[in-house]
MDTraj code that builds the backbone (N, CA, C; nanometers):
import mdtraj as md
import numpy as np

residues = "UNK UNK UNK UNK UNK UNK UNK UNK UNK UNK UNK UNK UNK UNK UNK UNK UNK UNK UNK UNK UNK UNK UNK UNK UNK UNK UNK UNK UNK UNK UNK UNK UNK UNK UNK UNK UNK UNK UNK UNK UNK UNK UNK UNK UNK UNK UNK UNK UNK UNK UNK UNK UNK UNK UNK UNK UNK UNK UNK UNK UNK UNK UNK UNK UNK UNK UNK UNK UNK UNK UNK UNK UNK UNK UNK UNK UNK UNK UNK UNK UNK UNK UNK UNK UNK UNK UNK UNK UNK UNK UNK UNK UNK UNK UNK UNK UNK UNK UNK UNK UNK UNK UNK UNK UNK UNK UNK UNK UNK UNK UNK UNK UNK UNK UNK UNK UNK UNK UNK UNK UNK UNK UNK UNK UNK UNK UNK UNK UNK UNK UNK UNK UNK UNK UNK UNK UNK UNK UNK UNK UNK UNK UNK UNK UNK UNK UNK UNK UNK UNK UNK UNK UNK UNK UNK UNK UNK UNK UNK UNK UNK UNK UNK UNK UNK UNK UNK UNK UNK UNK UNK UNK UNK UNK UNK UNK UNK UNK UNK UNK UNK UNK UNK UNK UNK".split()
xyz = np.array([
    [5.2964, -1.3175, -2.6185],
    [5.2208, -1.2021, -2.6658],
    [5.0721, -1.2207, -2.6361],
    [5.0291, -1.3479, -2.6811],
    [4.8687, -1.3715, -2.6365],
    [4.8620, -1.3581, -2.4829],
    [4.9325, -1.3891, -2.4382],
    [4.9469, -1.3876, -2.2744],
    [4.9080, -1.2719, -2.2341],
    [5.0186, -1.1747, -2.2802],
    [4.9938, -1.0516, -2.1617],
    [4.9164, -0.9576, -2.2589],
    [4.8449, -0.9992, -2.3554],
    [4.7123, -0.9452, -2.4300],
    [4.6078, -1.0318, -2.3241],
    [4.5611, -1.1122, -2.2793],
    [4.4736, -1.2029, -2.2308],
    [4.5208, -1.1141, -2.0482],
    [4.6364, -1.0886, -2.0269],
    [4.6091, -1.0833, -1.8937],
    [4.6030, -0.9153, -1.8690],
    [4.6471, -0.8106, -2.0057],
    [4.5644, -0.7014, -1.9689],
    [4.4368, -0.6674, -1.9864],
    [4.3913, -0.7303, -2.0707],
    [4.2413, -0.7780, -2.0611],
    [4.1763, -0.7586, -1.9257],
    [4.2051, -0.8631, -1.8652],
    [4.1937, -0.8909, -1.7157],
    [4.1883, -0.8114, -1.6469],
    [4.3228, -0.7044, -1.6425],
    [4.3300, -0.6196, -1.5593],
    [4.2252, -0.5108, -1.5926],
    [4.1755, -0.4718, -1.7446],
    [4.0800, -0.3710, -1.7373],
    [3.9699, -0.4117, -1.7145],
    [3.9428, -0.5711, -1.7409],
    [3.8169, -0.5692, -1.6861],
    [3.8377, -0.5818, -1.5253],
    [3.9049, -0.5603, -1.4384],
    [3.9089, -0.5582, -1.2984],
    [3.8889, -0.4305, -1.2603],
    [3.9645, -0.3421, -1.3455],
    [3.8999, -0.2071, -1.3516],
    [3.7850, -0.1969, -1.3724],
    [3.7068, -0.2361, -1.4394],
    [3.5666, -0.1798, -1.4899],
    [3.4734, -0.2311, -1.3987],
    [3.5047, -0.3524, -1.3257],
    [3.4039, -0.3999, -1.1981],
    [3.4188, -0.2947, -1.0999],
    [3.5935, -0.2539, -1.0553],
    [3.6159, -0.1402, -0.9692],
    [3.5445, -0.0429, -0.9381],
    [3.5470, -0.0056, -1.0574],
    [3.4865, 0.1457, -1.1089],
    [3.3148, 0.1328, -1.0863],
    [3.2489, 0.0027, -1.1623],
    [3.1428, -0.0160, -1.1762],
    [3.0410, -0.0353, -1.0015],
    [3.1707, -0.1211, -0.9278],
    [3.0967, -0.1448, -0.7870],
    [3.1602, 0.0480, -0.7185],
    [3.1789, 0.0866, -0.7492],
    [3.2104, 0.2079, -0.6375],
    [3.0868, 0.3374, -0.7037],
    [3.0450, 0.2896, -0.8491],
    [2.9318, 0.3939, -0.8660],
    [2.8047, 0.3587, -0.7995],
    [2.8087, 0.2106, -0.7827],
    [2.7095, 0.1240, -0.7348],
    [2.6519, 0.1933, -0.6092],
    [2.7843, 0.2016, -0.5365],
    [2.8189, 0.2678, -0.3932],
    [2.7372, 0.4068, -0.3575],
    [2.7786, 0.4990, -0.4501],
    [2.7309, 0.6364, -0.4958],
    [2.5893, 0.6503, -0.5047],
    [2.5450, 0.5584, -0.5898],
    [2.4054, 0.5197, -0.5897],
    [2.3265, 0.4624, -0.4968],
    [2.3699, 0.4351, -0.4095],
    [2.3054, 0.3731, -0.2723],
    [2.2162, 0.4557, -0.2041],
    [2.1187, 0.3894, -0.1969],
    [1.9585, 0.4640, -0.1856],
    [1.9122, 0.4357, 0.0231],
    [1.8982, 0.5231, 0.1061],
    [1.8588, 0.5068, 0.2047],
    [1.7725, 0.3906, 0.2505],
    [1.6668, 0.3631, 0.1544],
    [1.6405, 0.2901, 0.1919],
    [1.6874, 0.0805, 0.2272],
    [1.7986, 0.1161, 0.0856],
    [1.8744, 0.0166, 0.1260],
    [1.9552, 0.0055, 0.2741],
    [1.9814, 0.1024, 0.3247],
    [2.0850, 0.1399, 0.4414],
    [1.9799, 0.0915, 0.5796],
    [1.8456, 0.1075, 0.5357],
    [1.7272, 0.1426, 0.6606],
    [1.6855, -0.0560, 0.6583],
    [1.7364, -0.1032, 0.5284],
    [1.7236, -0.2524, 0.5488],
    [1.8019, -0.3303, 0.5877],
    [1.9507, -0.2882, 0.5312],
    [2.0896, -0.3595, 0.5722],
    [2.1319, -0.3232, 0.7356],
    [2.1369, -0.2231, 0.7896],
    [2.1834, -0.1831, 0.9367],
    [2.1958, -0.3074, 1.0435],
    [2.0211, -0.3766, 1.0440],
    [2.0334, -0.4686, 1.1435],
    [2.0456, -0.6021, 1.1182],
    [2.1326, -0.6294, 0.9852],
    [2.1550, -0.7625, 0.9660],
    [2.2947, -0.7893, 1.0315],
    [2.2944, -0.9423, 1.0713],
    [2.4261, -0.9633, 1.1116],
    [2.5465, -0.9340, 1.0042],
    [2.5706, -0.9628, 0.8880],
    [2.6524, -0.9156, 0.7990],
    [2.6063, -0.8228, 0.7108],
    [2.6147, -0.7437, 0.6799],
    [2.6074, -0.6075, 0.6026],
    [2.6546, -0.6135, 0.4559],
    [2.5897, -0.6558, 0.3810],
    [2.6155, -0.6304, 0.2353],
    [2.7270, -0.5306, 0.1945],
    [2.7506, -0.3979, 0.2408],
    [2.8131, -0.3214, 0.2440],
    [2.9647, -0.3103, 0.2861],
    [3.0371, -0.3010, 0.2182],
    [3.2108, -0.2423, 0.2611],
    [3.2191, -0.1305, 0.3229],
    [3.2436, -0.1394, 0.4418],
    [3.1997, -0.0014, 0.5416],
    [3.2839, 0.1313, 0.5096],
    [3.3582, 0.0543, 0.4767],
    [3.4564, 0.2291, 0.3965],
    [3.4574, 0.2653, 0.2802],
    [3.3896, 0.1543, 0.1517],
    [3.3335, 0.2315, 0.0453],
    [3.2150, 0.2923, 0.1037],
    [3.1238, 0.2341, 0.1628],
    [2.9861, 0.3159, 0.1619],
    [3.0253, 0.4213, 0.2867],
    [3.1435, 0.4751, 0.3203],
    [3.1576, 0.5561, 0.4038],
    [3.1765, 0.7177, 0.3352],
    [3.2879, 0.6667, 0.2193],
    [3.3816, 0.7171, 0.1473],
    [3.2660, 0.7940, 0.0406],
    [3.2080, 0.6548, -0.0514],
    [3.1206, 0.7017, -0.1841],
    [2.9695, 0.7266, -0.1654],
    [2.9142, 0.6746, -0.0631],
    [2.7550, 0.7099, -0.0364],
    [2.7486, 0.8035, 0.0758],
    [2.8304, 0.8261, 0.1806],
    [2.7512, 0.9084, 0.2632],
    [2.7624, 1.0236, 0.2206],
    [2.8609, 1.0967, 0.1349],
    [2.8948, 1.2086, 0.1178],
    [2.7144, 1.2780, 0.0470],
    [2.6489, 1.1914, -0.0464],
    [2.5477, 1.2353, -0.0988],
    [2.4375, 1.2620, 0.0391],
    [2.4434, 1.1025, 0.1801],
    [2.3374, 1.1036, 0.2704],
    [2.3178, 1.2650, 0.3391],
    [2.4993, 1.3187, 0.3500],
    [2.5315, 1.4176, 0.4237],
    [2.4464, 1.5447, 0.3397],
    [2.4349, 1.5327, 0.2193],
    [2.3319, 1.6587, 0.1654],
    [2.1748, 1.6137, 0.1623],
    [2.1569, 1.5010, 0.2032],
    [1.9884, 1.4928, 0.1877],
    [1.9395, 1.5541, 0.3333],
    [1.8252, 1.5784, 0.2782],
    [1.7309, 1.6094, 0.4268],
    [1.7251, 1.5258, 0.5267],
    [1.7274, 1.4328, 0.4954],
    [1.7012, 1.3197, 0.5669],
    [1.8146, 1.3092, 0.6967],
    [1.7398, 1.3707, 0.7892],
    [1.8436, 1.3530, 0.9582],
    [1.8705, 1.2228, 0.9958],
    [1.7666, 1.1204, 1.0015],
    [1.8463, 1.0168, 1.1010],
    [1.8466, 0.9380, 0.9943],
    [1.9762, 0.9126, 0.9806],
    [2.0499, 0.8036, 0.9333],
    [2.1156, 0.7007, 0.9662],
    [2.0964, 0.5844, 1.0186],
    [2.1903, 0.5009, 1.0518],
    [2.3126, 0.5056, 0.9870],
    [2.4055, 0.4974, 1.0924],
    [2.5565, 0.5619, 1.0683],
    [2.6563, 0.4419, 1.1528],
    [2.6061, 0.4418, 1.2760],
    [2.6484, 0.4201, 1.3728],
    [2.7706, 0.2291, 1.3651],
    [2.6396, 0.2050, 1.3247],
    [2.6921, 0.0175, 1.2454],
    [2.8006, 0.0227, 1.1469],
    [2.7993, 0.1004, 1.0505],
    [2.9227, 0.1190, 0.9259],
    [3.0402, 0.2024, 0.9668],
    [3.0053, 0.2295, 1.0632],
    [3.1386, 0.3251, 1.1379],
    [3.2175, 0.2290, 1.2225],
    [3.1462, 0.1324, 1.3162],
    [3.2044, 0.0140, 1.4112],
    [3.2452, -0.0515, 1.2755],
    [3.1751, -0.0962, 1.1879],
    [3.2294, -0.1837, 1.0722],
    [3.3690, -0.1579, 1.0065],
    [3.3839, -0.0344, 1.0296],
    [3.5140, 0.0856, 0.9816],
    [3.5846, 0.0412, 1.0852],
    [3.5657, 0.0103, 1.1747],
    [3.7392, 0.0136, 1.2876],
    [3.6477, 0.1597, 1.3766],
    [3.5696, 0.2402, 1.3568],
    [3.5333, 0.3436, 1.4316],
    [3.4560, 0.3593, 1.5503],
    [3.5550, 0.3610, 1.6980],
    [3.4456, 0.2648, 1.7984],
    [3.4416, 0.4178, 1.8960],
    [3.4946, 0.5156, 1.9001],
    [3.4320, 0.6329, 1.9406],
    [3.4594, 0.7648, 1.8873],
    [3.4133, 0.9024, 1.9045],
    [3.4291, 1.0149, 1.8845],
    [3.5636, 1.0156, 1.8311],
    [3.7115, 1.0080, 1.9039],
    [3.8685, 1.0380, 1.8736],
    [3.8366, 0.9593, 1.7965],
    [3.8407, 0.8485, 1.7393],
    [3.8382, 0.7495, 1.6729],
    [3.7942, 0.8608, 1.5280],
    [3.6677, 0.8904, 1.5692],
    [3.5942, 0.9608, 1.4388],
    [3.6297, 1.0732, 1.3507],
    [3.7027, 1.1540, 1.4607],
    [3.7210, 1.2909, 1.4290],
    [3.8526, 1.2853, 1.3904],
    [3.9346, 1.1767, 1.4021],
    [4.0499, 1.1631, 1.3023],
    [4.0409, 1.0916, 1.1969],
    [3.9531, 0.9980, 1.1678],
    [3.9346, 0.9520, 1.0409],
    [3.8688, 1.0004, 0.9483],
    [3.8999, 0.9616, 0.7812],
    [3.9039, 1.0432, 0.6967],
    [3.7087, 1.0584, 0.6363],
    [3.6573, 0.9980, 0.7596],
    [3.5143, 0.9821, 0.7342],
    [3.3885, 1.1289, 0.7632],
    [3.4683, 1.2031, 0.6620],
    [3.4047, 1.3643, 0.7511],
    [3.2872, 1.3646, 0.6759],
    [3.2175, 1.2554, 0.6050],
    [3.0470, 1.2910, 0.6003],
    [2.9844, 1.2150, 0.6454],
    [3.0667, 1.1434, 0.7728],
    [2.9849, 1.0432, 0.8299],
    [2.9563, 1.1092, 0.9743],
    [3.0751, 1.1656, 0.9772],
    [3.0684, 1.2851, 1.1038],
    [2.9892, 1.3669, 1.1255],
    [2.9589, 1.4399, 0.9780],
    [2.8601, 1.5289, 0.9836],
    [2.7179, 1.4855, 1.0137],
    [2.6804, 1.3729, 0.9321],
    [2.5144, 1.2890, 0.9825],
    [2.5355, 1.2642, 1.1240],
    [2.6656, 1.2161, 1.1673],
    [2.6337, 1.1959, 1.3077],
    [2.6202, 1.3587, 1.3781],
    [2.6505, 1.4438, 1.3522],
    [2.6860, 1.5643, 1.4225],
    [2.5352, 1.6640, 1.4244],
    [2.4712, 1.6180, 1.3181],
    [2.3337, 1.6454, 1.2508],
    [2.2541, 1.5225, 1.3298],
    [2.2631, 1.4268, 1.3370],
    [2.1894, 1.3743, 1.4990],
    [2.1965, 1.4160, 1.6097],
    [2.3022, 1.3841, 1.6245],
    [2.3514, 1.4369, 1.7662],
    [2.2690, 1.5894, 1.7905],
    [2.2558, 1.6544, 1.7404],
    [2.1924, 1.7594, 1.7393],
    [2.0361, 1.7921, 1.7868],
    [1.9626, 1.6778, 1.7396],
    [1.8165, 1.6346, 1.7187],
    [1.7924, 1.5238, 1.8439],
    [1.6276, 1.5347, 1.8980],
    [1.6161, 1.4394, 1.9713],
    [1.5417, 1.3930, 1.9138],
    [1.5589, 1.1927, 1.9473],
    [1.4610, 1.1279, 1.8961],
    [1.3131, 1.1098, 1.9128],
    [1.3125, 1.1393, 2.0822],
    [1.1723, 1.1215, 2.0741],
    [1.1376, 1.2965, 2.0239],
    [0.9577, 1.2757, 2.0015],
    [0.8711, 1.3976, 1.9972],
    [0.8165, 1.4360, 2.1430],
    [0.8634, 1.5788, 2.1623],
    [0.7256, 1.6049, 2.3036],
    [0.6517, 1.6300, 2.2860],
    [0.5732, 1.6758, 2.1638],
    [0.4117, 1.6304, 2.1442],
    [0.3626, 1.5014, 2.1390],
    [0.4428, 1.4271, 2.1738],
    [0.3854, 1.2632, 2.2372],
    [0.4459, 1.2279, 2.3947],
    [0.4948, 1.3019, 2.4540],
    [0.5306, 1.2828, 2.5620],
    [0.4289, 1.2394, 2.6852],
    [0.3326, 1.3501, 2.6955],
    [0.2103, 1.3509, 2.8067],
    [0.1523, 1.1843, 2.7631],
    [0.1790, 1.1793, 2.6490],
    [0.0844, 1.0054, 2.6313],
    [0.1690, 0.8597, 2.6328],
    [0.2525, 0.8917, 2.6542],
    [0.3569, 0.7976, 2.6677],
    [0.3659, 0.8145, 2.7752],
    [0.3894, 0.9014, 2.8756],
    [0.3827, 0.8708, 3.0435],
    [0.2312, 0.8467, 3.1166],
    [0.1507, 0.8417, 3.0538],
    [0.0368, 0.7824, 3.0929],
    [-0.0360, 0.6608, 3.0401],
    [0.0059, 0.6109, 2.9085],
    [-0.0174, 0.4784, 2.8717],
    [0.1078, 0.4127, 2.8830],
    [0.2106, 0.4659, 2.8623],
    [0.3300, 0.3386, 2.8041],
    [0.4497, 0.3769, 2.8963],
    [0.4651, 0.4337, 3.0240],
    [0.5753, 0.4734, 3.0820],
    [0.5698, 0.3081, 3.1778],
    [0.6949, 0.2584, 3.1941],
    [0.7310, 0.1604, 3.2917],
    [0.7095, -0.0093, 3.2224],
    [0.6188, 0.0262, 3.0662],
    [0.5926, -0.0980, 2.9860],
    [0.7094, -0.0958, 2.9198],
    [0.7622, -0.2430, 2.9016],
    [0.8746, -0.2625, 2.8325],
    [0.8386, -0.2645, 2.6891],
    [0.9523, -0.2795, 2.6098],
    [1.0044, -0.2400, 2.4734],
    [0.8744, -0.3563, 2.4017],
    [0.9347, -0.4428, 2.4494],
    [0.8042, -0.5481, 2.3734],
    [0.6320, -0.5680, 2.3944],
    [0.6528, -0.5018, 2.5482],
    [0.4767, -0.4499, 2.5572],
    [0.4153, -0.3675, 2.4729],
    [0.5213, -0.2776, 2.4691],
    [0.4711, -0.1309, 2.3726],
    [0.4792, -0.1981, 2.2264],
    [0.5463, -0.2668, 2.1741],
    [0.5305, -0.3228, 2.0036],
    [0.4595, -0.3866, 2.0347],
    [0.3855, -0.5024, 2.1319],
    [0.2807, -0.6201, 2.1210],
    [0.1668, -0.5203, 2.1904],
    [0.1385, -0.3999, 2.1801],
    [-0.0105, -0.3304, 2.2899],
    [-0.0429, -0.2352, 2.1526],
    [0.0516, -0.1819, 2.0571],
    [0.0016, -0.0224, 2.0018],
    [0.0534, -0.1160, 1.8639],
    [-0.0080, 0.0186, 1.7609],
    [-0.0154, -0.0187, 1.6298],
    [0.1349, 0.0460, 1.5907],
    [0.1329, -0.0134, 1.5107],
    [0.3232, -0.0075, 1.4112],
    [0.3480, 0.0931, 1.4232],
    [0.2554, 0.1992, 1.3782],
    [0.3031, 0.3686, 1.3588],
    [0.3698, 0.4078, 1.4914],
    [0.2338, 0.3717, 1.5909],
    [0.2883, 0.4768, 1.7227],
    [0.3836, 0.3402, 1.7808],
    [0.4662, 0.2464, 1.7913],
    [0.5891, 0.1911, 1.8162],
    [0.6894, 0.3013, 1.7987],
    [0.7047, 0.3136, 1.6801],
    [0.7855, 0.4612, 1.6277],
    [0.7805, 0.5494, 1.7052],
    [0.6632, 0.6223, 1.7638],
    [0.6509, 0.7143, 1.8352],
    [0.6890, 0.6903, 2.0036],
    [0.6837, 0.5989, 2.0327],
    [0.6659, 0.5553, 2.1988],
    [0.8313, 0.5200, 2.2273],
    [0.8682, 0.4357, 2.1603],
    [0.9795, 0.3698, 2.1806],
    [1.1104, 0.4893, 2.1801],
    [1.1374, 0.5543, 2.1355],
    [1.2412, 0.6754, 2.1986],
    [1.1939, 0.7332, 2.3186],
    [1.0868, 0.7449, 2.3777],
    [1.0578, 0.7825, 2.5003],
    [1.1516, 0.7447, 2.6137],
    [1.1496, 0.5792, 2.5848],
    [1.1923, 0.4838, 2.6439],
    [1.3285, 0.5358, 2.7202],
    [1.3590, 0.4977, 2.8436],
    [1.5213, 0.5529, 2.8945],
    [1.5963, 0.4820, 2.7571],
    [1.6946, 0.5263, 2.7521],
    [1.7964, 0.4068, 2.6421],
    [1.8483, 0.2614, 2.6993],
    [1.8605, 0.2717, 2.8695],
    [1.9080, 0.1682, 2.9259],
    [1.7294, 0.0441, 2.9170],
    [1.6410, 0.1243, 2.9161],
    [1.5462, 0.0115, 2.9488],
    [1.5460, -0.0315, 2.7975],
    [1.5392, 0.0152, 2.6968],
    [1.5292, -0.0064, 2.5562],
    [1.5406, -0.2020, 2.5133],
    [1.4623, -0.2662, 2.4789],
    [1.5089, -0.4342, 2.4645],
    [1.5638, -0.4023, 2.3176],
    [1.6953, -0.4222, 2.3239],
    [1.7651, -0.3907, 2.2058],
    [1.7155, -0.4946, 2.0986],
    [1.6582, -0.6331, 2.1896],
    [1.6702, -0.7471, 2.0241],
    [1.5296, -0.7501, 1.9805],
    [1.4182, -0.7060, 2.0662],
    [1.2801, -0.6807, 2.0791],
    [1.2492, -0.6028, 1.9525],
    [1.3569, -0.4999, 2.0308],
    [1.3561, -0.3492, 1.8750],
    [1.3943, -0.3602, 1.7468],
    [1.5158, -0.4725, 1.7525],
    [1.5719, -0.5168, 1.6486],
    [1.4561, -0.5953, 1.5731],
    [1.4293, -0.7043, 1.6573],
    [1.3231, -0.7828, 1.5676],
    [1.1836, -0.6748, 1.4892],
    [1.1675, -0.6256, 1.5463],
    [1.0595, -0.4942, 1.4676],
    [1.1064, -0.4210, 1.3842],
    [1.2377, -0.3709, 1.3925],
    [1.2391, -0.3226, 1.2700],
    [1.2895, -0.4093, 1.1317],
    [1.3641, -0.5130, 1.2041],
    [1.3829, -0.5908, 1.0585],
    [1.2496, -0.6711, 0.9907],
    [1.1287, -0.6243, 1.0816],
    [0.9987, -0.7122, 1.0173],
    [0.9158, -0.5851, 0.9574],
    [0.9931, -0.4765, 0.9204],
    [0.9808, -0.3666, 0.8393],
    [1.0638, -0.2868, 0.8007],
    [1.0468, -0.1864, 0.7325],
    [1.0478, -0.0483, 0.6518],
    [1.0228, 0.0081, 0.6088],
    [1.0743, 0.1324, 0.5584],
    [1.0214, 0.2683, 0.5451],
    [0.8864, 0.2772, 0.4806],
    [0.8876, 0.1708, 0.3862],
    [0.7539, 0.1832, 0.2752],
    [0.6371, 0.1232, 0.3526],
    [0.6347, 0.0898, 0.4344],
    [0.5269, -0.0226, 0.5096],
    [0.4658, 0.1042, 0.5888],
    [0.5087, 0.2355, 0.5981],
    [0.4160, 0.3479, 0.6688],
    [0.3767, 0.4262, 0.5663],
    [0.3059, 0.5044, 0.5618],
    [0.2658, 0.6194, 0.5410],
    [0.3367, 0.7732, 0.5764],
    [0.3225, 0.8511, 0.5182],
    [0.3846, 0.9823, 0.5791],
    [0.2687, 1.0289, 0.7254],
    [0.2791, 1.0637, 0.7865],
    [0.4550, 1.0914, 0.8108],
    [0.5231, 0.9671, 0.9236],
    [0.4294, 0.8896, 0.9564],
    [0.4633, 0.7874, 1.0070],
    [0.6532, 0.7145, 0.9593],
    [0.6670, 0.7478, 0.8309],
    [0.8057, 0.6263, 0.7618],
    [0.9073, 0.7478, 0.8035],
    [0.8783, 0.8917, 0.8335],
    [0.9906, 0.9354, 0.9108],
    [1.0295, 0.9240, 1.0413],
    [0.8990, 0.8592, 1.0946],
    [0.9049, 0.7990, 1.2675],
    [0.9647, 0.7176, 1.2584],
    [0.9435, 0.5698, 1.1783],
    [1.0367, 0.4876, 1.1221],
    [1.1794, 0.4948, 1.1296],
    [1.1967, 0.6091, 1.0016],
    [1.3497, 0.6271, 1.0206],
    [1.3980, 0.6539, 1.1540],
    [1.3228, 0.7222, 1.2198],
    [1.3840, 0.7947, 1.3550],
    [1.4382, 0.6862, 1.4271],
    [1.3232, 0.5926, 1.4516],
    [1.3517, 0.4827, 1.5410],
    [1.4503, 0.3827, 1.4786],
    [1.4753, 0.3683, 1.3432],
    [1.5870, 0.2779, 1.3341],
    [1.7464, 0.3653, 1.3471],
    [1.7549, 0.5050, 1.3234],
    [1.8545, 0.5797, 1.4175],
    [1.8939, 0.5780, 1.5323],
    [1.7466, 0.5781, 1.6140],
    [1.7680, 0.5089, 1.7390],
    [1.8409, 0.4280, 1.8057],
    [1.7738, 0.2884, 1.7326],
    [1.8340, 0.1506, 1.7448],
    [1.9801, 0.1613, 1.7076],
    [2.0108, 0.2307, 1.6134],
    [2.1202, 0.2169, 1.5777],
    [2.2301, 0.3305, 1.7018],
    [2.2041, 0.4061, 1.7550],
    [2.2618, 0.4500, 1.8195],
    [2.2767, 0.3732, 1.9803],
    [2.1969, 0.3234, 2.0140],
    [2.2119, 0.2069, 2.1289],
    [2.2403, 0.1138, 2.1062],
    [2.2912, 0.0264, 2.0022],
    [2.3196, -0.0601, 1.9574],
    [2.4815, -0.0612, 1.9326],
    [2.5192, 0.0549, 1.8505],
    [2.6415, 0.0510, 1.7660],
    [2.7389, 0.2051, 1.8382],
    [2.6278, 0.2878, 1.8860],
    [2.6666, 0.4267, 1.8663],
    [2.7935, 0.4778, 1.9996],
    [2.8178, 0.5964, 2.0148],
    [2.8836, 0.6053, 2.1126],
    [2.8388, 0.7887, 2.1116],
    [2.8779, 0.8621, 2.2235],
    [2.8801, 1.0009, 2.2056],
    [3.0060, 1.1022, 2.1562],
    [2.9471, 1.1649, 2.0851],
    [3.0314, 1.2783, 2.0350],
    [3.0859, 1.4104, 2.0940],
])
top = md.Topology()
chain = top.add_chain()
for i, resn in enumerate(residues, 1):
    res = top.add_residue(resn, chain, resSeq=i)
    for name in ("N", "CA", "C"):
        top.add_atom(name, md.element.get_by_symbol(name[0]), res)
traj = md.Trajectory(xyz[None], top)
């Protein structure tokens, strides 16, 4: 009798961590997502935070979202892949990128006259943090130094800019994340 009093115990408190880590999930704040993306292991269970957080990412304003990493983390390595799995608000942020380009052409004319043909790491070691953000989608995607880019953004985030600079930010770690992880839709 003490037994299986002691071991349903157990089981509700296994429930209540359950329950407790999947609101956790729900609660998951972008900017955690804009820090975790380019680590080698990901704090994150790619199909809870597929399942319980993106559904909220899919109603924020907020367009570029790194997506791309928790979807490969999912087993999700292209489009068919996507559009049959049960991940339809991860689809949608991607579908809501896909839509948008990263770079700006009100920075275009200055990026082909200071920074066209400089590589990924000239342009982060020549210009200030903000305009990195700005220059670096210019970039073809094939010339892009994926670990160059990587190392810059994991030696920041969002809070380290100013507006509107930390939405350039985001842009460019969408970026990264789409040459890195992404595939087309």
């Amino acid at each position: 009798m003490a037994q299986a009093q002691a071991e349903k115990k157990e089981k509700l408190a296994e429930q209540g961590e359950k329950a407790l880590a999947e609101s956790g999930y729900q609660g998951t704040n972008l900017s955690e997502i804009y820090t975790d993306f380019t680590r080698e292991k990901s704090v994150f269970d790619p199909e809870r935070l597929q399942k319980l957080a993106f559904p909220t990412f899919r109603r924020s304003s907020t367009t570029f979202i790194p997506v791309f990493r928790y979807l490969r983390d999912a087993g999700i390595n292209n489009a068919e892949e996507l559009y049959g799995s049960p991940y339809t608000s991860a689809r949608a942020v991607c579908e809501r990128i896909a839509a948008k380009s990263y770079s700006l052409s009100s920075y275009r004319s200055q990026y082909e006259k200071h920074w066209q043909g400089k590589t990924t790491a000239e342009i982060i070691g020549e210009t200030s943090v903000e305009k990195v953000a700005i220059f670096i989608p210019h970039q073809d995607p094939k010339e892009v130094d994926l670990e160059a880019l990587c190392d810059f953004i994991e030696s920041h985030n969002p809070d380290d800019f100013i507006d509107p600079y930390s939405s350039f930010y985001r842009k460019l770690c969408s970026f990264y994340d789409k040459l890195a992880y992404g595939f087309d839709l």
